[in-house]
N, C-alpha and C positions, 0 to 999 in steps of 0.2 A: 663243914668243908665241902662234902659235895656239893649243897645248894648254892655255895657261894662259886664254884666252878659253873656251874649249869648257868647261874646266873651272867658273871663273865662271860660264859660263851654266849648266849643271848643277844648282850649290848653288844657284842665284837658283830653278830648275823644282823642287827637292828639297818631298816632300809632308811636311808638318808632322802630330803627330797632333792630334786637335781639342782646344780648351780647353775643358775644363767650370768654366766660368766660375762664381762667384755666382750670379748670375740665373738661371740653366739651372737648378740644384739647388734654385732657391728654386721656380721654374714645377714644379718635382716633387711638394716637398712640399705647394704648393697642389690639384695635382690628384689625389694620395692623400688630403685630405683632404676633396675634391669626392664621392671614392669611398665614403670613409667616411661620411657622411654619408647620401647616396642608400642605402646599405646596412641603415641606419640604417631610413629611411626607409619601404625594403621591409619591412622585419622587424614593423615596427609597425602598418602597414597590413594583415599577413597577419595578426598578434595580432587587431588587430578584426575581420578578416574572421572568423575559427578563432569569438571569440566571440558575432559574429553566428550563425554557423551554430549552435552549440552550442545559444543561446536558441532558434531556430525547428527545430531537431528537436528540444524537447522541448516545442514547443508544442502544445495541442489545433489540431485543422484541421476546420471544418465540410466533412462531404462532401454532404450534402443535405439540403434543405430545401423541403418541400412541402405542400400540401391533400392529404390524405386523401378519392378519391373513388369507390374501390374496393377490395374486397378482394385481387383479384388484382395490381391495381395497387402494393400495399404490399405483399404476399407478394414479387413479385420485386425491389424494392427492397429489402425485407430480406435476401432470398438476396446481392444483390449487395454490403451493408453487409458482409453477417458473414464474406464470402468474401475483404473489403478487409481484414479484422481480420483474418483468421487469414495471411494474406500477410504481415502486420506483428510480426513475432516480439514478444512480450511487450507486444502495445499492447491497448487495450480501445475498445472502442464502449460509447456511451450514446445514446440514444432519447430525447428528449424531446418529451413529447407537450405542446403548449400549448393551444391554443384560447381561444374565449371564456368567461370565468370564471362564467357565466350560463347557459352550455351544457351539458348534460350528457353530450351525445355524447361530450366529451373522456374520460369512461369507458370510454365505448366504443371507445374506438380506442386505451386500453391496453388493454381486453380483446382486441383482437382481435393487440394488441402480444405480449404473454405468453403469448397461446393458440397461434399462430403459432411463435413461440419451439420452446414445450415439446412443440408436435407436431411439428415439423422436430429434435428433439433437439438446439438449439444451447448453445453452452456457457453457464451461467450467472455464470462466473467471466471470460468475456470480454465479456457485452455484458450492459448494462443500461438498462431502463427507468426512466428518472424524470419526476417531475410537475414540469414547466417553472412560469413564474409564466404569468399569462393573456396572452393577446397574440390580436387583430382579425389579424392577417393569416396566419400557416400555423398547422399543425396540429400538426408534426410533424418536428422537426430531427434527422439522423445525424452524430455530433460523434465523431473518432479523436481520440484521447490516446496518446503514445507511450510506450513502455517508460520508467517516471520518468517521467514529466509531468504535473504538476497537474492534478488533477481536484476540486479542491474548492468549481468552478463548480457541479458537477454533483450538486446536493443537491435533492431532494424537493422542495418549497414545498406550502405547508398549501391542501387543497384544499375546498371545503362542497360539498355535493350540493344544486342546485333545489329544493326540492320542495314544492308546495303542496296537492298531492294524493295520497292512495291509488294505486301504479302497482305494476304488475307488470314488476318488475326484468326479470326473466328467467323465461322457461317449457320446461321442457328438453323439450317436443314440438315446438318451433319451433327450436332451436339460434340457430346464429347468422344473420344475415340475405345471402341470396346464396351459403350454404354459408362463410360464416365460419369461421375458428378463433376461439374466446374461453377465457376464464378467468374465466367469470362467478363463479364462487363467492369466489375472490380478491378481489374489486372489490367483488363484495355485502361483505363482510365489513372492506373498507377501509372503504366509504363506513358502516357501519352503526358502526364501531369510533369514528370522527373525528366524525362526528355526534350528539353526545346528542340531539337533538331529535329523535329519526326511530328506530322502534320495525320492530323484525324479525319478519316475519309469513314461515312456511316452511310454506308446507300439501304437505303428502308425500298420495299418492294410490298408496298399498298396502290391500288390502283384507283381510290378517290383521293381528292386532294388534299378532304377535312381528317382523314385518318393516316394522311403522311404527315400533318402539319402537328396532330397529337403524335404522332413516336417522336418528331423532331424536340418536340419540348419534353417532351420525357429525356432523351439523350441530351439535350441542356440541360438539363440539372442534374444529370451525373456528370457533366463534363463542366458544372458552374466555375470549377477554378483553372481551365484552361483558356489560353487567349483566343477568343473571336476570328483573330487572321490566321489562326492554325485548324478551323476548325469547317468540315466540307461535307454538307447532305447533298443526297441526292436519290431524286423517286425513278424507281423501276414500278411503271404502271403494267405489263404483259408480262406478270408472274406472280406464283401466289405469293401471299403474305409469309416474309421473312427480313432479316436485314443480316449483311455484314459489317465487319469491323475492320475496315484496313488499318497500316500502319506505311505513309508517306515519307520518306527519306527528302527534307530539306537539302537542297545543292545548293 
C-alpha cells in the first residue's frame, strides 16, 4: 500500500513535454510574417535612399557667389575654386559672370576671369567661363558639376556691349587696373564679333612701317571672323611701342 501511493504520487508529479498546440504555430507564422514584411520595408527605403544619393551626387552644387570688388579678392577665390575641382576627380567648374545687362564692367570681370586663368596656367578643360543671363545682385557665381552631371545650365546667353560713344577699350600702356590679369583682346574681339553696330578701330604705335604691318596681321587673325568694312588700323609713328582698342558706335 504505501509503494503503491508513492508510486501514484510520482505519475500525478511526472513532467509532460509541452504541446504545441494550433495556436502556438499559428502565433509563428504571424510573426515571420511581421519579419517579412519589415524586411521588406527596409529594403525599400534603402532603394530611395541609394536613389536619392545617386541624384545629388550628380548634381551641380553652387560654391560661391559674390560682387566683384577686387582683384585680389577674386584671384584667391579663384585659387580656391580650382583647388575645389581638381580634389573632385573628373568634375568641372564654371564661372559665371552676370551683372547688369547695361553695364559694361561685366567684360571686364571676364577679362580679368580668363586673364587670371591663363596666367596662373589653369586647366581649360576643367573650369569654364560663361556669360550668365543679367541679374541686379552679384557678379559672379562658382558652380561644381560632378563627374556626369548636367551641365547644360551652363551655356553662354547673348551679350550687347553699351555703347554710345567712341571709348578706348583697352590701352596696353595702362594694362589692367590695380595690376589686373585680363584678356583684353579676347573680349575686344567678342564684343566686336556679336556686335555689328560697333566698328574696330586698332591704332598700333610702331614707328617702321615692316613692324606696323606685322601687329596689323597679327590683329587680322584675331579679328579673321569680323567683316573688312568694320574694321580700322592705323600707325602712330612718334610714340613708343603700344596699341589701342577702340570700340566705334556705327550711326
Amino acid at each position: 500500500m504505501p509503494f503503491r501511493r508513492v508510486h501514484q504520487k510520482y505519475r500525478r508529479l511526472r513532467l509532460r513535454p509541452p504541446n504545441f498546440s494550433a495556436p502556438t504555430l499559428a502565433n509563428g507564422h504571424i510573426i515571420i510574417a511581421h519579419m517579412r514584411a519589415l524586411l521588406g520595408l527596409v529594403i525599400l527605403v534603402g532603394a530611395f535612399a541609394l536613389q536619392a544619393f545617386a541624384q545629388d551626387a550628380g548634381a551641380s552644387r553652387l560654391f560661391a557667389k559674390f560682387d566683384v570688388t577686387n582683384c585680389e579678392d577674386l584671384n584667391a577665390r579663384l585659387h580656391d575654386f580650382y583647388q575645389q575641382i581638381l580634389s573632385r576627380k573628373g568634375s568641372h567648374g564654371y564661372a559665371v559672370v552676370r551683372g547688369d545687362g547695361g553695364d559694361p564692367r561685366r567684360f571686364q570681370t571676364k577679362s580679368y576671369i580668363l586673364g587670371w586663368t591663363r596666367f596662373e596656367g589653369f586647366d581649360k578643360d576643367r573650369l569654364t567661363v560663361v556669360q550668365g543671363s543679367p541679374s541686379t545682385d552679384d557678379d559672379v557665381e562658382f558652380w561644381l558639376v560632378p563627374a556626369g552631371g548636367d551641365a547644360t545650365a551652363f551655356r553662354d546667353a547673348a551679350w550687347t556691349y553699351p555703347l554710345t560713344r567712341a571709348e578706348v577699350f583697352y590701352d596696353s600702356t595702362k594694362g589692367g587696373k590695380g595690376g589686373c590679369r585680363m584678356a583684353p583682346n579676347l573680349i575686344y574681339r567678342q564684343i566686336v564679333e556679336s556686335n555689328p553696330k560697333i566698328l574696330a578701330q586698332v591704332v598700333i604705335a610702331e614707328p617702321k612701317k615692316k613692324d606696323f604691318k606685322r601687329r596689323v596681321s597679327e590683329f587680322e587673325q584675331l579679328l579673321a571672323n569680323v567683316p573688312a568694312e568694320r574694321l580700322i588700323y592705323l600707325q602712330e609713328q612718334n610714340a613708343p611701342p603700344k596699341y589701342q582698342l577702340w570700340l566705334l558706335p556705327i550711326r
